[in-house]
N, C-alpha and C positions, 0 to 999 in steps of 0.2 A: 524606533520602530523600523523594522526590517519591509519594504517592501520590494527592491529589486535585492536577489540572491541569485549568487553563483554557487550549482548543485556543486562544483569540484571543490568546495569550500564550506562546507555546511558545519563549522566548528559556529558556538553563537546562537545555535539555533535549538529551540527545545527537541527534546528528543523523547522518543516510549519504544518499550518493548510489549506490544497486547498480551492480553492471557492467550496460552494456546500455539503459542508459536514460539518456535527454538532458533538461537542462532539468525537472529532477524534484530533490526534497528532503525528506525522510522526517527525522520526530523521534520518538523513544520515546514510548511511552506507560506501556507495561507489557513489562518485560525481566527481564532477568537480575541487574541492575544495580539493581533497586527488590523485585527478590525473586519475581519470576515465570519461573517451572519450568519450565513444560510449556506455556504460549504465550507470542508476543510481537503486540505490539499497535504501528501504530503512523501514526503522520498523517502521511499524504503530498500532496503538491503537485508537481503538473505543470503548468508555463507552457502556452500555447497552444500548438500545435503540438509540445511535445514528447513522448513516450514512453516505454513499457517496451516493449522490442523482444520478438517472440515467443519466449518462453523457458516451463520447465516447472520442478518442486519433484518431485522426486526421493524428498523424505522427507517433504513436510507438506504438507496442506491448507491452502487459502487463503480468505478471502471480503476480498469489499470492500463498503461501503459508501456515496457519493456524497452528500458532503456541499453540494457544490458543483461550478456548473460542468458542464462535458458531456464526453462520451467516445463513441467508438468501441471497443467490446469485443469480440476477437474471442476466441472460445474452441470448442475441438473445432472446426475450419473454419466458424462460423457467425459472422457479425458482426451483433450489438448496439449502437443508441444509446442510449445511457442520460444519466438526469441525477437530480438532487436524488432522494434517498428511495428511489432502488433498488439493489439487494441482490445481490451475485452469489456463489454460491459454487463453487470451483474444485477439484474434487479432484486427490488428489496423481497429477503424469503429466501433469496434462492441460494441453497447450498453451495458450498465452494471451499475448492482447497488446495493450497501452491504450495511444490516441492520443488524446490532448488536443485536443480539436477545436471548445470554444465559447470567445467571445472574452476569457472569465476560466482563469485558473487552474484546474483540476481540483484539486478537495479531496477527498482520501477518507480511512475510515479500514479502514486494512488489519489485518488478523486471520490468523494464520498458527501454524500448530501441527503436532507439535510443531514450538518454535523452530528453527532450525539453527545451528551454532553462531558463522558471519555474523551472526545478528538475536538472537543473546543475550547478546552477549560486551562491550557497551555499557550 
């Protein structure tokens, strides 16, 4: 059981690709799977141009991170560009939708609670 991880190393670690989004690849961080309950954590990457298409979380709040990289953020009809060091967070309901739009990779890390049982079952 993996509990300290090095993101520049995430080979080891489960991965997904959600419905709805292209050119993206998500790894655990913290699940169900290394013994976490009540959130799941976890590093995502989006190529250039690819996306989470506007979708909403039903049972859990969300936030994001920006590790790297740039985005268009749109949430509740308002669109954000965001990059490095800023913070989003998304209550549960509320529409949202990230587009990869600078010439690297979008890195974030994603925060979601409670899990569902998609982002825990890994």
């Amino acid at each position: 059981m993996r509990y300290f991880i090095d993101l520049q190393d995430l080979s080891g670690q489960p991965s997904f690709t959600p419905p709805g989004h292209s050119d993206t690849l998500n790894h655990y961080l913290a699940h169900q799977g290394n013994g976490a309950r009540h959130l799941a954590i976890w590093h995502g990457c989006i190529k250039p141009g690819g996306e989470a298409q506007e979708h909403q979380h039903t049972e859990s709040d969300q936030a994001f991170y920006v590790l790297g990289g740039e985005c268009l953020f749109l949430l509740g009809g308002e669109e954000h560009r965001l990059g490095p060091g800023n913070f989003v967070f998304v209550p549960q309901g509320e529409s949202h939708r990230i587009l990869s739009t600078g010439a690297q990779s979008l890195r974030l890390l994603v925060i979601k609670a409670p899990p569902t049982k998609a982002n825990s079952s890994q």
